[in-house]
C-alpha positions as CSV (number, residue, x, y, z in Angstrom):
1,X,-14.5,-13.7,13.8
2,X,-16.1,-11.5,10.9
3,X,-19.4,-13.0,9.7
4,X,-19.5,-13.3,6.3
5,X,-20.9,-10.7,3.7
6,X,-22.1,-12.3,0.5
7,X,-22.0,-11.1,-3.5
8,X,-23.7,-12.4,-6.1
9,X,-23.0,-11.4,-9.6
10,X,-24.2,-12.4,-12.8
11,X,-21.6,-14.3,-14.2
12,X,-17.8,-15.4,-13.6
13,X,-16.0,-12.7,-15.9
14,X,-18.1,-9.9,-14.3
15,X,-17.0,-11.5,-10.8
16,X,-13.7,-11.4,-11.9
17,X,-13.8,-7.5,-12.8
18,X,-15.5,-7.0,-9.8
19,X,-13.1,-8.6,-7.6
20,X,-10.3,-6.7,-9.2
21,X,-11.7,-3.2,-8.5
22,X,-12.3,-3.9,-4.9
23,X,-8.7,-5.4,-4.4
24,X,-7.4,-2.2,-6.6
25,X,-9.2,-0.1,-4.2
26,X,-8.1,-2.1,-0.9
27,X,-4.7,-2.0,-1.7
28,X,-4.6,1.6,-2.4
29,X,-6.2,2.2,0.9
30,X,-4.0,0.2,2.7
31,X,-0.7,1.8,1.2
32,X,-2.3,5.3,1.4
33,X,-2.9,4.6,5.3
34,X,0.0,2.5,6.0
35,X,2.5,3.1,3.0
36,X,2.4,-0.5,1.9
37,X,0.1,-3.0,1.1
38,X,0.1,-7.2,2.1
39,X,-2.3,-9.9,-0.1
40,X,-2.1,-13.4,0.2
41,X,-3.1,-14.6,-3.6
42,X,-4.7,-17.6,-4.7
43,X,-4.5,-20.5,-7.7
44,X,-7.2,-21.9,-9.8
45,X,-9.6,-20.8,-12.4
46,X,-11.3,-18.6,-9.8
47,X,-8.1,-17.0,-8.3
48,X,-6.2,-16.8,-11.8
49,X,-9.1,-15.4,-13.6
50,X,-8.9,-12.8,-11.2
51,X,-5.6,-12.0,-11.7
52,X,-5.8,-11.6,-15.1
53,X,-8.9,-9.0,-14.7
54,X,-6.3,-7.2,-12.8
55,X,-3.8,-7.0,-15.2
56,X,-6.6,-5.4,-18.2
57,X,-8.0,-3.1,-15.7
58,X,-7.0,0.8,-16.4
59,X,-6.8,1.3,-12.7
60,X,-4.5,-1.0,-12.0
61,X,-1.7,1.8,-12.3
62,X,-3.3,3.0,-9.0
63,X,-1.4,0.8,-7.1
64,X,2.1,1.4,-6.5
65,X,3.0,-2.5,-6.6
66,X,6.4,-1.5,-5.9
67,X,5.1,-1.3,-2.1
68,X,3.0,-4.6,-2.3
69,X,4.2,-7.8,-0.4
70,X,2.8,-10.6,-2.2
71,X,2.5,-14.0,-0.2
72,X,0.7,-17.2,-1.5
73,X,-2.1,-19.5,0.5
74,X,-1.0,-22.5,-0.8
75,X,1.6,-24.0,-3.9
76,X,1.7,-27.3,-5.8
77,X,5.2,-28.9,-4.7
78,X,6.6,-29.5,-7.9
79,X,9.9,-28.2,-10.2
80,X,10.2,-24.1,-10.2
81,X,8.8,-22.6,-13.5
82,X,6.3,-26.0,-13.7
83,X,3.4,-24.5,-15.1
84,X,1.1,-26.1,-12.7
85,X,2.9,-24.3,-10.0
86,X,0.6,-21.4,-9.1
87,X,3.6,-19.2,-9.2
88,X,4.4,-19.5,-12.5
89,X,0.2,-19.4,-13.4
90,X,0.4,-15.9,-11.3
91,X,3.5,-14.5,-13.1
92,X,2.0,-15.3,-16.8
93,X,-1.5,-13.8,-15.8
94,X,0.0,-10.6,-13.8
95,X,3.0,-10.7,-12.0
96,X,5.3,-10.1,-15.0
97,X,3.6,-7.1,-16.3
98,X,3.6,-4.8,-13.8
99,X,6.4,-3.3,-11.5
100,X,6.9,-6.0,-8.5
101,X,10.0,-5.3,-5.5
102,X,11.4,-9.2,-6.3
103,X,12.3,-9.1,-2.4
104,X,8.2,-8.0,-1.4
105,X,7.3,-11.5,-3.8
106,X,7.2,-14.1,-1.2
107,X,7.0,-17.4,-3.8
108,X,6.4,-21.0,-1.4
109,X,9.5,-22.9,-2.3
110,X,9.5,-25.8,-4.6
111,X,10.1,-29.0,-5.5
112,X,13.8,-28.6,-6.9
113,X,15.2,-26.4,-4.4
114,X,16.7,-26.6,-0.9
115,X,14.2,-28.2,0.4
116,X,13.6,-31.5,-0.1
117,X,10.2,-32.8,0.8
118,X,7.0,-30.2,1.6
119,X,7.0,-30.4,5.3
120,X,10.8,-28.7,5.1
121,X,8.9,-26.1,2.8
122,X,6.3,-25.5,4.8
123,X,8.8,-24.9,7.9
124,X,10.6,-22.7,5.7
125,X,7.6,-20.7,4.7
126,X,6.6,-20.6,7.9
127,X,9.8,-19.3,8.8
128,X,9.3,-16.4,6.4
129,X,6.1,-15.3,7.6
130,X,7.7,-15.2,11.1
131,X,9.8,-12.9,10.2
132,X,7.6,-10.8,8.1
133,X,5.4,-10.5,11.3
134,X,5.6,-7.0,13.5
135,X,5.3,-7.1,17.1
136,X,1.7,-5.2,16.3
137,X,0.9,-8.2,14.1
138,X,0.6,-10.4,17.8
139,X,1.2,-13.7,16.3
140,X,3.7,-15.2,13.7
141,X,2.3,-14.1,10.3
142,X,1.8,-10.5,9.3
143,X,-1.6,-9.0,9.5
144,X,-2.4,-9.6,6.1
145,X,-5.1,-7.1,4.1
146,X,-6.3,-9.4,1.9
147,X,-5.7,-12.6,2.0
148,X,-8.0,-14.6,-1.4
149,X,-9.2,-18.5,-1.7
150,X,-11.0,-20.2,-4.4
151,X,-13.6,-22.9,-2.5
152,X,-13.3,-26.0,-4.5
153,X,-16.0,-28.0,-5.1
154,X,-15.2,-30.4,-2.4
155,X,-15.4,-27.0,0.3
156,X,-11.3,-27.2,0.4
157,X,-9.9,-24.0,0.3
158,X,-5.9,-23.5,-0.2
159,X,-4.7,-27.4,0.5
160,X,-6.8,-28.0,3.0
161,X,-9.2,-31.0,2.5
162,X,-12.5,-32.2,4.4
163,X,-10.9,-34.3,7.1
164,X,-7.4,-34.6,6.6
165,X,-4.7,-33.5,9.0
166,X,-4.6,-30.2,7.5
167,X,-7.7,-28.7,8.3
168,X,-7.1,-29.9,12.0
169,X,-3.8,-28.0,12.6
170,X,-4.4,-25.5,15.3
171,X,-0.7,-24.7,15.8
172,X,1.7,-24.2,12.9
173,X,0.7,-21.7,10.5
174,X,2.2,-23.8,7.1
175,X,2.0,-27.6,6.5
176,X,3.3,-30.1,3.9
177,X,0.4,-31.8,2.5
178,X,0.1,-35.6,1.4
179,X,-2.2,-37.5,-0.1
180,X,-4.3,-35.0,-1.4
181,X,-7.2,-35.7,-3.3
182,X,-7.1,-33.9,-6.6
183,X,-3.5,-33.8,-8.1
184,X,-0.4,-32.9,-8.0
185,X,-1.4,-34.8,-4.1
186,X,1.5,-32.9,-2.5
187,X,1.5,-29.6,-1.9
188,X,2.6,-26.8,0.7
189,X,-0.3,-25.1,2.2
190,X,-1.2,-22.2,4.8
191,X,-3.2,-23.7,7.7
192,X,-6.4,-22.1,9.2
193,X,-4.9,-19.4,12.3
194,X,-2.6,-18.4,9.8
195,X,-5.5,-17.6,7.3
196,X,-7.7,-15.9,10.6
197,X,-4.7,-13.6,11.0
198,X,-6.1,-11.8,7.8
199,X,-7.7,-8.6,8.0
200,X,-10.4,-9.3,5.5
201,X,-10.1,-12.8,3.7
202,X,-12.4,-13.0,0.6
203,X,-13.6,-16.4,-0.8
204,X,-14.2,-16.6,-4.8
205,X,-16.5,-19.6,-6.1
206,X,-17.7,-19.1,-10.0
207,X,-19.5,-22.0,-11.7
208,X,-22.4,-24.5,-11.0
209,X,-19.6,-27.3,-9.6
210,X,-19.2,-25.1,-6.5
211,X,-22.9,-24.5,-5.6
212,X,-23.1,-27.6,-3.4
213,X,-20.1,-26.2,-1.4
214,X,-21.0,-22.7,-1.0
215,X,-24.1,-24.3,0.2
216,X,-22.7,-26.3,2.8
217,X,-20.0,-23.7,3.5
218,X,-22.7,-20.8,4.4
219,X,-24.6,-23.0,6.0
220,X,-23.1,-23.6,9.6
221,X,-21.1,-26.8,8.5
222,X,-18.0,-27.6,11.0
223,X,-14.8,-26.7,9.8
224,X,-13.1,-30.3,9.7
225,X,-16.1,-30.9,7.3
226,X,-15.9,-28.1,5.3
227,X,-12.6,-26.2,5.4
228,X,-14.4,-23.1,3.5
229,X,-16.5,-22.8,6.7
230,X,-13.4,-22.2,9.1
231,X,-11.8,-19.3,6.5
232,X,-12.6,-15.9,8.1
233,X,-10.7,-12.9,8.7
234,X,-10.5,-11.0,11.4
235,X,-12.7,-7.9,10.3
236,X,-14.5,-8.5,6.9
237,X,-15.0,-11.9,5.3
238,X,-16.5,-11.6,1.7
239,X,-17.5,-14.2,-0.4
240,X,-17.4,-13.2,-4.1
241,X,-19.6,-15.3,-6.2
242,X,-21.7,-16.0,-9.5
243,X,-25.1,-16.8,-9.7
244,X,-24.8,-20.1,-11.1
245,X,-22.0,-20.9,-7.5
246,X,-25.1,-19.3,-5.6
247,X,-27.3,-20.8,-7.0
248,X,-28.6,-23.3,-3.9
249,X,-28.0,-20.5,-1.2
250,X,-31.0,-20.7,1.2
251,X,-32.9,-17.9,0.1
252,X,-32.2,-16.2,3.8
253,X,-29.0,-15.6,2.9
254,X,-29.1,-15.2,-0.6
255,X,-28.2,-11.0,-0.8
256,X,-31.2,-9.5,-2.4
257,X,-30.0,-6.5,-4.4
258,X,-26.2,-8.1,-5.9
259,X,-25.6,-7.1,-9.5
């Protein structure tokens, strides 16, 4: 367990830039030291804004994405090509621009396809991951490098929701989700050891609606409580955030010289 570093910057399109370099620079690294590069990406306004930084940024031709695995942390279950899916949000912001290995894209499958309910996606997914995993990764997901979630302003991060079955799963590494509580309310989602497995796992909160939870994230809440709490990787956990989503920090752990 990584304790968590902390980031403040001004505002949420400076956060977004900011977040986009240091994942430009972490994937190079990783594919300069390994040859390829694995990041688990994230929806919302927080994970898609992020995205799109990436795509305007001149050094985004840095990365070979040719030799990038992209896996997802969670997925609305609906139609393929919905445009609430965060698929089809990632493929309009970045995905589509730049030069992608369609077999490295690892999409969580949907409502329309083989699969007929979430918990069948889910084992599917899981599946995937399993055998994506090297017998270096010691477990059955790969040893992601970056693995991103936006901390909603409930504390869920991916689908996992204060006190629902989710956020208790300490065996399976995906789950179908029902009954969540913002919509679409089923959804596939990655559960907590299967986020852990992440080398560095970096939380993103813009906006005065997350203040509360970054709050109560950072500040020793359980888990089952507060999902954002239990999100760690195994050797850096970042969260990236704006003043106004750092706003109630207790001033101990408030960083004093973010930009």
């Amino acid at each position: 367990m990584s304790t968590p570093e902390i980031v403040v910057h001004r505002d949420k399109e400076l956060m977004a830039r900011a977040a986009a370099a240091r994942l430009i620079t972490k994937i190079v690294d990783a594919q300069a030291a390994r040859g390829s590069a694995s990041v688990v990406l994230t929806g919302g306004r927080n994970g898609n804004g992020l995205l799109a930084a990436l795509a305007a940024a001149p050094a985004r031709d840095a990365v070979d994405w040719s030799r990038l695995d992209l896996w997802w942390g969670d997925e609305r279950f609906l139609p393929e090509g919905d445009p609430e899916r965060n698929a089809t949000q990632a493929r309009e912001a970045l995905l589509d621009a730049v030069g992608l290995d369609p077999a490295r894209v690892h999409y969580m499958p949907a409502a329309d396809g083989s699969h007929d309910d979430a918990d069948a996606a889910a084992e599917a997914y899981a599946a995937e991951l399993a055998a994506a995993a090297r017998p270096e990764d010691h477990g059955p997901v790969p040893s992601f490098d970056v693995l991103l979630l936006g901390v909603g302003p409930d504390t869920h991060v991916a689908s996992l929701f204060p006190e629902m079955p989710g956020v208790r799963e300490t065996e399976r590494t995906v789950v179908g989700v029902h009954g969540a509580p913002k919509p679409p309310p089923t959804r596939v989602s990655l559960t907590l050891p299967a986020i852990r497995a992440a080398r560095e796992v970096w939380l993103l909160a813009a906006g005065e609606d997350k203040a509360n939870a970054v709050a109560l994230a950072l500040s020793g809440a359980g888990e089952v409580q507060a999902p954002a709490a239990g999100a760690y990787g195994r050797s850096r956990t970042l969260w990236l955030l704006d003043a106004a989503a750092a706003a109630r920090l207790p001033r101990g752990l408030y960083p004093p010289a973010s930009p």
